[in-house]
C-alpha positions as CSV (number, residue, x, y, z in Angstrom):
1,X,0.0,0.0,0.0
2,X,2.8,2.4,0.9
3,X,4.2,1.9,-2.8
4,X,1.2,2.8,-4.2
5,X,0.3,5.9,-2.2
6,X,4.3,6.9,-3.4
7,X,3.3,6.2,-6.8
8,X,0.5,8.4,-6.8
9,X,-2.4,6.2,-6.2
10,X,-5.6,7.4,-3.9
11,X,-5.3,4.4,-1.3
12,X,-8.9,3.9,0.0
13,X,-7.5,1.6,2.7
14,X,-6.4,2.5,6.3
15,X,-8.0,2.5,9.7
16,X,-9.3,6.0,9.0
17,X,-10.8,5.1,5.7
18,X,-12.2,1.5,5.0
19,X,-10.6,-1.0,7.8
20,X,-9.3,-4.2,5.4
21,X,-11.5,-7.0,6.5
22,X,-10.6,-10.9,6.1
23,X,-9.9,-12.3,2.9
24,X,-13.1,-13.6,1.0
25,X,-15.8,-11.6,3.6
26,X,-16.0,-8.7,1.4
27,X,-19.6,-8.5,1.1
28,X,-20.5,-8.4,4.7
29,X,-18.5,-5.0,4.6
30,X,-19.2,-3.8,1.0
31,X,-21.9,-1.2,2.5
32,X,-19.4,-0.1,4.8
33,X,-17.1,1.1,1.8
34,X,-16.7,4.8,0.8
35,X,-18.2,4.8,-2.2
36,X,-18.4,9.2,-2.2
37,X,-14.7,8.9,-1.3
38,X,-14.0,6.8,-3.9
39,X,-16.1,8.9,-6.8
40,X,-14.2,12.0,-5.7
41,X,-10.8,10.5,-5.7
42,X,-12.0,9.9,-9.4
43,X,-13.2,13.6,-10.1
44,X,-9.7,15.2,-8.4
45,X,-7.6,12.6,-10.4
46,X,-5.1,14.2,-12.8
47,X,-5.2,12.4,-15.7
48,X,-9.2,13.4,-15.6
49,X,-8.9,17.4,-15.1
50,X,-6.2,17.5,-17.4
51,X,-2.6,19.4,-17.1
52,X,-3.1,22.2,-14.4
């Protein structure tokens, strides 16, 4: 996760976020996820809005 974040990518993981959950029970926590998080790390992305 670390890597990613230094590469640049919005990590939507992390005890103040979405708290990883046990392999394979995903959809007992899937309405927990932060879906408006997630659309708006999409909206802000750069390769979306273009050159600043």
């Amino acid at each position: 996760m670390c890597k990613l974040s230094d590469w640049g990518v919005i990590v939507l993981v992390g005890d103040d976020v979405y708290k990883q959950h046990e392999p394979g029970t995903g959809e007992n926590y899937i309405h927990l996820f932060p879906w408006d998080k997630a659309w708006q790390a999409l909206l802000a992305h750069p390769l979306r809005t273009g050159p600043s």
